[in-house]
VOPAGU-2260 file (C-alpha; in pm, 1 decimal, decimal comma):
REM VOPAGU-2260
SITE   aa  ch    i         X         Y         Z
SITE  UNK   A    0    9698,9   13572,5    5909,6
SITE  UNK   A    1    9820,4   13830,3    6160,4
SITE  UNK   A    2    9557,9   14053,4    6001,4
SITE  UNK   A    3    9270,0   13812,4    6025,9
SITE  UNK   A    4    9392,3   13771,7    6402,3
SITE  UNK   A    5    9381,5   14126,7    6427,0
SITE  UNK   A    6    9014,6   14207,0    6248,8
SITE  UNK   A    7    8878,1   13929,4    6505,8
SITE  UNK   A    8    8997,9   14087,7    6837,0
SITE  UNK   A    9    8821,3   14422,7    6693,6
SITE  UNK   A   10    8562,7   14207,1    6651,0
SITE  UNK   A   11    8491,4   14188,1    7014,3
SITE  UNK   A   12    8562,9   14493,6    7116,0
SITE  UNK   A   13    8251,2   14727,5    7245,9
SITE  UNK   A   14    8113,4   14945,9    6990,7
SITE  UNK   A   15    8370,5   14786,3    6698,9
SITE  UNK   A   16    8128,6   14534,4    6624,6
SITE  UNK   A   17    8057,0   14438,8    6223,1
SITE  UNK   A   18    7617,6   14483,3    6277,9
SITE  UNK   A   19    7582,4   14376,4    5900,3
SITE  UNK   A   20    7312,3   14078,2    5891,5
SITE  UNK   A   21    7509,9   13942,3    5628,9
SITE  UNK   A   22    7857,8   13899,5    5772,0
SITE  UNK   A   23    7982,1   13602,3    5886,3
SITE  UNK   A   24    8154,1   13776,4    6212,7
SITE  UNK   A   25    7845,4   13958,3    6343,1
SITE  UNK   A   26    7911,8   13949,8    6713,4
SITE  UNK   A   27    7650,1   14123,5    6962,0
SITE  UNK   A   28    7855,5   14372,4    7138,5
SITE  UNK   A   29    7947,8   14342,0    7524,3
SITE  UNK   A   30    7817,3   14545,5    7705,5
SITE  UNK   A   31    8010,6   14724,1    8023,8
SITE  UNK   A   32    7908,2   14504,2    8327,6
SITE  UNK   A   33    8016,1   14145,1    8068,3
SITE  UNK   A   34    8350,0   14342,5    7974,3
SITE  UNK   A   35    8397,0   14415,2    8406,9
SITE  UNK   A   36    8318,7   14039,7    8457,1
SITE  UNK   A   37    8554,2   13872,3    8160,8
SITE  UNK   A   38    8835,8   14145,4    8325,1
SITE  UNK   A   39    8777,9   13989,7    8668,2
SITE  UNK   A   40    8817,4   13640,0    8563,1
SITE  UNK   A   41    9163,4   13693,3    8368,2
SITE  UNK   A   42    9286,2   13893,7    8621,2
SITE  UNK   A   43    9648,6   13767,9    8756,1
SITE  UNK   A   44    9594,4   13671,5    9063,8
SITE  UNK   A   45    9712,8   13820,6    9396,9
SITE  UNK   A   46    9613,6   13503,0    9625,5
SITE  UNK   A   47    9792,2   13228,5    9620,0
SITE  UNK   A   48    9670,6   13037,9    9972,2
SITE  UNK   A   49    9349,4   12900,4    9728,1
SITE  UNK   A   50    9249,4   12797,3    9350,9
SITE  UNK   A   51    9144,3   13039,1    9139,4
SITE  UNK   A   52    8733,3   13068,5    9096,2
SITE  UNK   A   53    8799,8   12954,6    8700,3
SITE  UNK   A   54    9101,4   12803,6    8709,6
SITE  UNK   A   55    9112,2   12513,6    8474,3
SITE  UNK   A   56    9403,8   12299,4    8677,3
SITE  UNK   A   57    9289,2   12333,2    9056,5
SITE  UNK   A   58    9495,9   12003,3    9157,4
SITE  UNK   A   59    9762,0   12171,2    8926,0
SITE  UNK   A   60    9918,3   11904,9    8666,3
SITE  UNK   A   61    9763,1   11638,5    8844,9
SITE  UNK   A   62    9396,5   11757,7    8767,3
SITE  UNK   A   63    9193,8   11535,8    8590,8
SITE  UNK   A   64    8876,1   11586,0    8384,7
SITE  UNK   A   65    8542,8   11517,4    8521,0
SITE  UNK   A   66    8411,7   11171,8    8440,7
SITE  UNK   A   67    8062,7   11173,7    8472,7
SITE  UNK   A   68    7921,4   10831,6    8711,1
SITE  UNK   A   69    8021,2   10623,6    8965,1
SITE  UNK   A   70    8402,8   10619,4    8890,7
SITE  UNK   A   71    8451,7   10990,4    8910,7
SITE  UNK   A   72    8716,0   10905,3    9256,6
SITE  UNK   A   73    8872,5   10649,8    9092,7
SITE  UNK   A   74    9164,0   10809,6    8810,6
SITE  UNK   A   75    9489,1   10845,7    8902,9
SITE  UNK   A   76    9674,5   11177,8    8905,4
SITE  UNK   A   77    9669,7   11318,2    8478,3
SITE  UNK   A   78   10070,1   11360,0    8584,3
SITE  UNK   A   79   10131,0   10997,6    8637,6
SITE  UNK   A   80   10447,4   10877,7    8523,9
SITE  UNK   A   81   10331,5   10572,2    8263,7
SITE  UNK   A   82   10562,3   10353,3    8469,1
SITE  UNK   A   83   10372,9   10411,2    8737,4
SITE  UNK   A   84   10051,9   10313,7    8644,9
SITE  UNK   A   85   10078,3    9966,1    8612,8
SITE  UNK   A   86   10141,8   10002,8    9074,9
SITE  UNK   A   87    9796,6   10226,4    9052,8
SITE  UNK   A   88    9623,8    9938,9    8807,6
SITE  UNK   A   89    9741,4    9609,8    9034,0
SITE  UNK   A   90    9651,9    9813,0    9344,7
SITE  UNK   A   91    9316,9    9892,8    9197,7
SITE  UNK   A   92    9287,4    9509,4    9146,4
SITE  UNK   A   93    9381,8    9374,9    9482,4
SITE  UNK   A   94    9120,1    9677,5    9552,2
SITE  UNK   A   95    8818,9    9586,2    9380,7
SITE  UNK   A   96    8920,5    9181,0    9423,7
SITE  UNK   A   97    8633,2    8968,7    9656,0
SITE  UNK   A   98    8821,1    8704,8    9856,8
SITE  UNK   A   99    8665,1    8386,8    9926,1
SITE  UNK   A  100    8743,8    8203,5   10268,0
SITE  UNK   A  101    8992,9    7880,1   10250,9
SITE  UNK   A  102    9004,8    7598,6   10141,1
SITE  UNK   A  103    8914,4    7724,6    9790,7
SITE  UNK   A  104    8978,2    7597,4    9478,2
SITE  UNK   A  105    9137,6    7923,9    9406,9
SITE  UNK   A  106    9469,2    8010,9    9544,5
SITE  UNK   A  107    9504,4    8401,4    9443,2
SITE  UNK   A  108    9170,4    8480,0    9606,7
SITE  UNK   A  109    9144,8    8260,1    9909,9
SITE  UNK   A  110    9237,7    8340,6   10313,8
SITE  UNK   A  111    8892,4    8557,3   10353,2
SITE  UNK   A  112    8830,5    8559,5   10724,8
SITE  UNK   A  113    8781,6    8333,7   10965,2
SITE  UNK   A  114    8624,4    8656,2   11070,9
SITE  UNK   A  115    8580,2    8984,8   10888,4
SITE  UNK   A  116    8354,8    9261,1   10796,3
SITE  UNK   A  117    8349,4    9237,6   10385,2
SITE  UNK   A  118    8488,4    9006,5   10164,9
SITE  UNK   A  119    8671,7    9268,2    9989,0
SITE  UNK   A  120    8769,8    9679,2    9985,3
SITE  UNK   A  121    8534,9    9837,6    9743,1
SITE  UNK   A  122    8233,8    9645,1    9970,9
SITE  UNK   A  123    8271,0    9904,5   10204,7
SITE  UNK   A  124    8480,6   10207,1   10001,6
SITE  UNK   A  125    8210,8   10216,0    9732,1
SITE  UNK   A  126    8389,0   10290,5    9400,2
SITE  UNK   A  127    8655,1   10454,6    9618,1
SITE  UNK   A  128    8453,1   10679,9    9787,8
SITE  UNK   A  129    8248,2   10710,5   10101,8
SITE  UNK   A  130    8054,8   10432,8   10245,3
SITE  UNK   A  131    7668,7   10380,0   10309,2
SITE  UNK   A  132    7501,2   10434,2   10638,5
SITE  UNK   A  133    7320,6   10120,6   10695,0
SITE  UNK   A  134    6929,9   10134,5   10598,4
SITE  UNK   A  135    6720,4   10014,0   10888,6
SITE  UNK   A  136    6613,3    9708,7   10721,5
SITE  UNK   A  137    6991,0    9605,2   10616,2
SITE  UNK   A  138    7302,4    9521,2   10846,5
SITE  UNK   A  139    7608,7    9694,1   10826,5
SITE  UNK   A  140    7860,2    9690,3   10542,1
SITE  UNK   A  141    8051,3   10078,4   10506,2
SITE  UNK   A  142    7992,4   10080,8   10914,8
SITE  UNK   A  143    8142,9    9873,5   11173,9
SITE  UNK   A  144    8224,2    9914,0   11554,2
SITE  UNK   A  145    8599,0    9973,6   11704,6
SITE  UNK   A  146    8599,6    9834,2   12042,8
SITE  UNK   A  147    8834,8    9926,7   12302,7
SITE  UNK   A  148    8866,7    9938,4   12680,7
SITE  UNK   A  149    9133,0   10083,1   12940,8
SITE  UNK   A  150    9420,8   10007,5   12975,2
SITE  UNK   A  151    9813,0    9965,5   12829,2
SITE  UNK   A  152   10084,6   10140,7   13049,8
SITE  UNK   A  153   10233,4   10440,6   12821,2
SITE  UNK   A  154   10513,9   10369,2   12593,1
SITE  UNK   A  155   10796,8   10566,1   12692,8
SITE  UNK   A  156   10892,6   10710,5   12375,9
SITE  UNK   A  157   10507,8   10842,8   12259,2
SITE  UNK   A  158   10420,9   11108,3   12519,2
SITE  UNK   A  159   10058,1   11160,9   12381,5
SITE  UNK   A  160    9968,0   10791,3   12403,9
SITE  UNK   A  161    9584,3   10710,2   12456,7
SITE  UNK   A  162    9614,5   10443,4   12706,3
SITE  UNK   A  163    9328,7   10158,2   12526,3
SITE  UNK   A  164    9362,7    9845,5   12470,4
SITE  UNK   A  165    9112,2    9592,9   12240,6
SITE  UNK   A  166    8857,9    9407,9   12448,1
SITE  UNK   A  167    9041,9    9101,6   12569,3
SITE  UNK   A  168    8766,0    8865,9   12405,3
SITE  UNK   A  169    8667,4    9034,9   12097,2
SITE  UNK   A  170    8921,2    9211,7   11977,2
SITE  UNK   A  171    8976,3    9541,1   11806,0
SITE  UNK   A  172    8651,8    9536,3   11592,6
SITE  UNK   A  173    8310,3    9358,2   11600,2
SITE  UNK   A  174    8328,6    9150,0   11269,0
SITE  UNK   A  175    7972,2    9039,4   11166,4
SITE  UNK   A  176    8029,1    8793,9   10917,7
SITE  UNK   A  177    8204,4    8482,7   10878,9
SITE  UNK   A  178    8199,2    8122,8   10686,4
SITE  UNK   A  179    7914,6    7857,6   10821,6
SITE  UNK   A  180    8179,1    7659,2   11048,1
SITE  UNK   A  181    8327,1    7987,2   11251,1
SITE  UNK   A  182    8018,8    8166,0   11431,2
SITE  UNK   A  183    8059,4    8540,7   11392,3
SITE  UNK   A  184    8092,5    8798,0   11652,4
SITE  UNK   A  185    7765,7    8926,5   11691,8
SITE  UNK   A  186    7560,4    9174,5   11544,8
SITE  UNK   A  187    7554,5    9541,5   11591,4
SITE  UNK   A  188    7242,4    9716,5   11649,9
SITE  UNK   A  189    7151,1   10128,0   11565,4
SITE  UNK   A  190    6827,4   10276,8   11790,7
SITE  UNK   A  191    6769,5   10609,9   11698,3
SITE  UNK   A  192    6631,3   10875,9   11914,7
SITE  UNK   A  193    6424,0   11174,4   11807,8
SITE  UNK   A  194    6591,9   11502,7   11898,8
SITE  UNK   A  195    6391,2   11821,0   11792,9
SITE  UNK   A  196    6623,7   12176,9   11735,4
SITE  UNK   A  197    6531,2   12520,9   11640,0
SITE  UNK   A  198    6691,2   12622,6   11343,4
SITE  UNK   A  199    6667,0   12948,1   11222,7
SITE  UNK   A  200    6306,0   13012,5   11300,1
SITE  UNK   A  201    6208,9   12670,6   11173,1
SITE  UNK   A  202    6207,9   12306,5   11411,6
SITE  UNK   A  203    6426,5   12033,2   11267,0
SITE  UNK   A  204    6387,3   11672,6   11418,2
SITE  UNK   A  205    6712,2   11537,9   11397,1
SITE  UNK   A  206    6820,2   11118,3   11484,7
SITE  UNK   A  207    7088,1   11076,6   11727,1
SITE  UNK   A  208    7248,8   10694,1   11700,6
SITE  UNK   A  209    7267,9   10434,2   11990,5
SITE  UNK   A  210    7538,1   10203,4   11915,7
SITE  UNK   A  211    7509,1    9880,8   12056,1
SITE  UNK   A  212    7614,4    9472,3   12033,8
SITE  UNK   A  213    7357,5    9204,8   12079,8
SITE  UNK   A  214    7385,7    8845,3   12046,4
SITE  UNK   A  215    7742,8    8836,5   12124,8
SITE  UNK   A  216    7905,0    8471,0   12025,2
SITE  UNK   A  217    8191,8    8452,0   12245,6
SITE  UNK   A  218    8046,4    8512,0   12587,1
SITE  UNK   A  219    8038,7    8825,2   12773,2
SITE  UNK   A  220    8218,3    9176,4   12650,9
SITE  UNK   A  221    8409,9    9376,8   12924,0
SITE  UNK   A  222    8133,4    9562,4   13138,9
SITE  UNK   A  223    8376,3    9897,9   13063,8
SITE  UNK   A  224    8357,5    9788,3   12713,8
SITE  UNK   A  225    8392,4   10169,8   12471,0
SITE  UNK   A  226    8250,5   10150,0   12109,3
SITE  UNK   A  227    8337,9   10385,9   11842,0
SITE  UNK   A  228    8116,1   10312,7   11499,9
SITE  UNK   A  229    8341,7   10339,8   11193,6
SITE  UNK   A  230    8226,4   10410,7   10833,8
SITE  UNK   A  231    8454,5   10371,1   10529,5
SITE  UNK   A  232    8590,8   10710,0   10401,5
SITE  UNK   A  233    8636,0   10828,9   10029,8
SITE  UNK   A  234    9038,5   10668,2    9934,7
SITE  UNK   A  235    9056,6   10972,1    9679,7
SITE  UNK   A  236    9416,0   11114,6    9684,7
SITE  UNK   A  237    9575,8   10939,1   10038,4
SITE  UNK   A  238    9937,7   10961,0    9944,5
SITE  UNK   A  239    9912,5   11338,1    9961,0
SITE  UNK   A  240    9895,9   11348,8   10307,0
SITE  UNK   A  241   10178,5   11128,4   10293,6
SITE  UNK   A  242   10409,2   11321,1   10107,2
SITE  UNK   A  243   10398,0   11580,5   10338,2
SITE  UNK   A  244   10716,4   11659,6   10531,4
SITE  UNK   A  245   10660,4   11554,1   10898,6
SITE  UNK   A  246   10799,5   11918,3   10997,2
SITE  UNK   A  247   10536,8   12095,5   10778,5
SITE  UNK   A  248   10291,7   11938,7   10956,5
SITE  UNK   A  249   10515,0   11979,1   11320,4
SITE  UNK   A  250   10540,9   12328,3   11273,2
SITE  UNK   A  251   10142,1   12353,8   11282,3
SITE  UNK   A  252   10117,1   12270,6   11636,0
SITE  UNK   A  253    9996,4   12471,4   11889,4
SITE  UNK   A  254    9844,0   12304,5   12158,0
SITE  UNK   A  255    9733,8   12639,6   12406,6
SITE  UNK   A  256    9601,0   12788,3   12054,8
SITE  UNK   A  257    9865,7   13067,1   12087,3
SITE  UNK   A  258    9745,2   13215,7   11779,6
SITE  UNK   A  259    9377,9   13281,6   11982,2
SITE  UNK   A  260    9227,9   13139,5   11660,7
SITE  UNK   A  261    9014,1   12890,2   11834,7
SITE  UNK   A  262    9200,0   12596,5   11716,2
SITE  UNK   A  263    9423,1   12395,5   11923,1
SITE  UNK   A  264    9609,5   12042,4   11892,9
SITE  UNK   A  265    9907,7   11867,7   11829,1
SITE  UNK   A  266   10016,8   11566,2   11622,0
SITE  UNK   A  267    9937,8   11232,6   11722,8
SITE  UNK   A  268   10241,8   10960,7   11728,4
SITE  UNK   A  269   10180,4   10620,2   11715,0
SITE  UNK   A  270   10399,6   10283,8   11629,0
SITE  UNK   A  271   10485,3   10230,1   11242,2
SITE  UNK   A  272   10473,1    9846,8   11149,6
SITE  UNK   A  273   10655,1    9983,9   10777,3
SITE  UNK   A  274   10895,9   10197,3   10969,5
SITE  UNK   A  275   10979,5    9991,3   11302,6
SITE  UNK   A  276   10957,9   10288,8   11459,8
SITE  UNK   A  277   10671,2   10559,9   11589,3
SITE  UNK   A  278   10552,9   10801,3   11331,6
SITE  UNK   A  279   10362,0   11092,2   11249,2
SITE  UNK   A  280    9962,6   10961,5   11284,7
SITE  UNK   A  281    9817,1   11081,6   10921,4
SITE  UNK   A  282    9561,6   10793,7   10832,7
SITE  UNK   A  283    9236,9   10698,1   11027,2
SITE  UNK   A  284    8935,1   10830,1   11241,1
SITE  UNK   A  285    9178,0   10941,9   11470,3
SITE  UNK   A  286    9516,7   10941,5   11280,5
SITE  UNK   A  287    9582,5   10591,9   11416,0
SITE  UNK   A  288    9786,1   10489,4   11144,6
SITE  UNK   A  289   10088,9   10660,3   11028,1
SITE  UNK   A  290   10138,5   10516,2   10628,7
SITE  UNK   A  291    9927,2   10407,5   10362,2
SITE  UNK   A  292   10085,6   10069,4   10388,4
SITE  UNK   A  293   10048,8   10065,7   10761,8
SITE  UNK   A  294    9675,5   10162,2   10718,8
SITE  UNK   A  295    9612,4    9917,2   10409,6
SITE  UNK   A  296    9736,6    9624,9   10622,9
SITE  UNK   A  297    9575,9    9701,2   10962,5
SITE  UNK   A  298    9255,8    9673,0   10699,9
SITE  UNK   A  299    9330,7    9361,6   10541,9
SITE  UNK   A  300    9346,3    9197,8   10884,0
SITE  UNK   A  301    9095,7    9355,0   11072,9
SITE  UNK   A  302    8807,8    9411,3   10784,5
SITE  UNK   A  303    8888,2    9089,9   10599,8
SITE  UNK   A  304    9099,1    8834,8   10821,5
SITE  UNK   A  305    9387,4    8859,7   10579,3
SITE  UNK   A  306    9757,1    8794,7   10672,6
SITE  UNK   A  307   10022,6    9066,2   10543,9
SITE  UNK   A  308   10376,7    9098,9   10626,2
SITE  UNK   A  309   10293,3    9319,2   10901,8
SITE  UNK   A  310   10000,4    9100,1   11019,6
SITE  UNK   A  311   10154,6    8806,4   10934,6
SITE  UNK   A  312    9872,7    8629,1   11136,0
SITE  UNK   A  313    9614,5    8414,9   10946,3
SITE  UNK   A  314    9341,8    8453,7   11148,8
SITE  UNK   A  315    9310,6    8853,9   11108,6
SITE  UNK   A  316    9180,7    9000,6   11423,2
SITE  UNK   A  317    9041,5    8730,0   11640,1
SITE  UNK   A  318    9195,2    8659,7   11989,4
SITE  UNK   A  319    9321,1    8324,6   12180,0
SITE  UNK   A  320    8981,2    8296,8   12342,0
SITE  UNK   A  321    8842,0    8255,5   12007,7
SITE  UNK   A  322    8896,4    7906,6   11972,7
SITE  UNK   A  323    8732,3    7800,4   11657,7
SITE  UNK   A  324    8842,4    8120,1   11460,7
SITE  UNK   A  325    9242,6    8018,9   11570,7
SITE  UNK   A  326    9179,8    7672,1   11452,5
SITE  UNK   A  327    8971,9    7765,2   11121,4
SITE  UNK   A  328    9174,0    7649,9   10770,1
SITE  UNK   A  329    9380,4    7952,7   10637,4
């Protein structure tokens, strides 16, 4: 055996190649640039900050293997302990479930609205990944509008406090849909505007967005009324960011960019509903939410109207001057 093993690495070896037609380990031989490129690859490596150009485990043991299709983001990590797939698989349900509004004759699916922006996760997060852009014919599914407006004195204990509040009538977010007895929101509207740019020697036209609400069904919004348009994000991998020790990521600040790299900031704190207590922001547009949990359940009740221990309200996002949303069956 050890001399088969041996007569094969030969084998390969320039200018040790067996050139007979007839044997069964004719190899071509490698010439000097292939030999310089196979050396390069196995190479130990000296730089640890990145993954390897060919190495076969960039997540390390929790790489997975390409699946070809639509459900290429949604595997768990290949290290999983089997224990805890059965969490991943009932999360993945509650995930991919569509939730019908109540009274329904089903009581594990019901509480859908009375407003909300898609009866269920995976209607915006499209098999875990990114959402759509609406087309121009189509309303809005992956996009939807945060609305906010000044105000909100500054909590004592979160120095870097954005001082918004939700528009007094409408809420936190313009939800577009709702069941036949509960009129919804409104409907927001994209113009586009031509803007031509010289790119390299060649003219691009690019489209820049107008956000805007018509038909609003709840009188007025605030005349100082701010929109921000929202559209889902890929779920791939969130409880990485979570895992990260809040001093890792505390120790990254530097808010006059001391390090003259360009890049300056610091990290956003906001209230923890899970915690009962203000965290590290991690999740959101703008690191508004500081868990998973705290994130999953602001989306339940804003996206889909449904009550969670930490929005233990049943009628998700709508306000008091929303009288026929309050009132609506739950």
């Amino acid at each position: 055996m050890l001399r088969a093993v041996f007569a094969l690495s030969l084998m390969t070896m320039p200018g040790l190649a067996d050139t007979r037609t007839d044997s069964p380990l004719a190899v071509v031989p490698r010439t000097v640039a292939e030999a310089a490129r196979i050396a390069a690859v196995v190479a130990a490596t000296r730089d640890f900050t990145k993954p390897e150009p060919f190495e076969a485990k960039p997540a390390g043991a929790a790489t997975v293997r390409v699946r070809p299709g639509p459900d290429v983001l949604s595997q768990y990590s290949a290290n999983m302990p089997f224990d805890r797939q059965m969490d991943f698989d009932l999360g993945n349900a509650l995930f991919t479930k569509t939730w019908v509004a109540a009274p329904a004759s089903t009581l594990a699916s019901d509480g859908l609205g009375p407003l909300f922006n898609a009866g269920g996760c995976q209607d915006c997060h499209l098999k875990d990944g990114r959402g759509h852009v609406p087309a121009p014919a189509k309303g809005p599914v992956s996009l939807f509008l945060r609305l906010s407006v000044p105000g909100e004195p500054v909590p004592a204990d979160i120095t870097d406090w954005i001082a918004t509040i939700p528009e007094p009538t409408y809420g936190a977010q313009l939800q577009t849909f709702s069941p036949t007895s509960v009129p919804a929101e409104g409907r927001m509207t994209v113009t586009y505007t031509e803007r031509t740019l010289q790119m390299n020697g060649e003219t691009a036209s690019l489209r820049v967005p107008t956000y805007a609400i018509s038909d609003p069904a709840y009188g007025p919004l605030q005349s100082d009324l701010m929109l921000s348009p929202r559209l889902a994000p890929q779920m791939i991998g969130l409880g990485l960011p979570e895992a990260i020790p809040p001093a890792n990521i505390l120790a990254q600040e530097d808010p006059d960019d001391t390090k003259t790299d360009g890049i300056s900031g610091r990290a956003r704190h906001v209230p923890s509903g899970q915690a009962g207590k203000p965290l590290i922001g991690r999740f959101g547009l703008k690191a508004g939410a500081a868990t998973v949990m705290d994130q999953s359940a602001a989306a339940f009740a804003g996206d889909m109207g449904l009550s969670t221990a930490l929005h233990p309200d049943p009628w998700g996002d709508c306000t008091l001057s929303q009288i026929a949303c309050q009132t609506a069956p739950n």
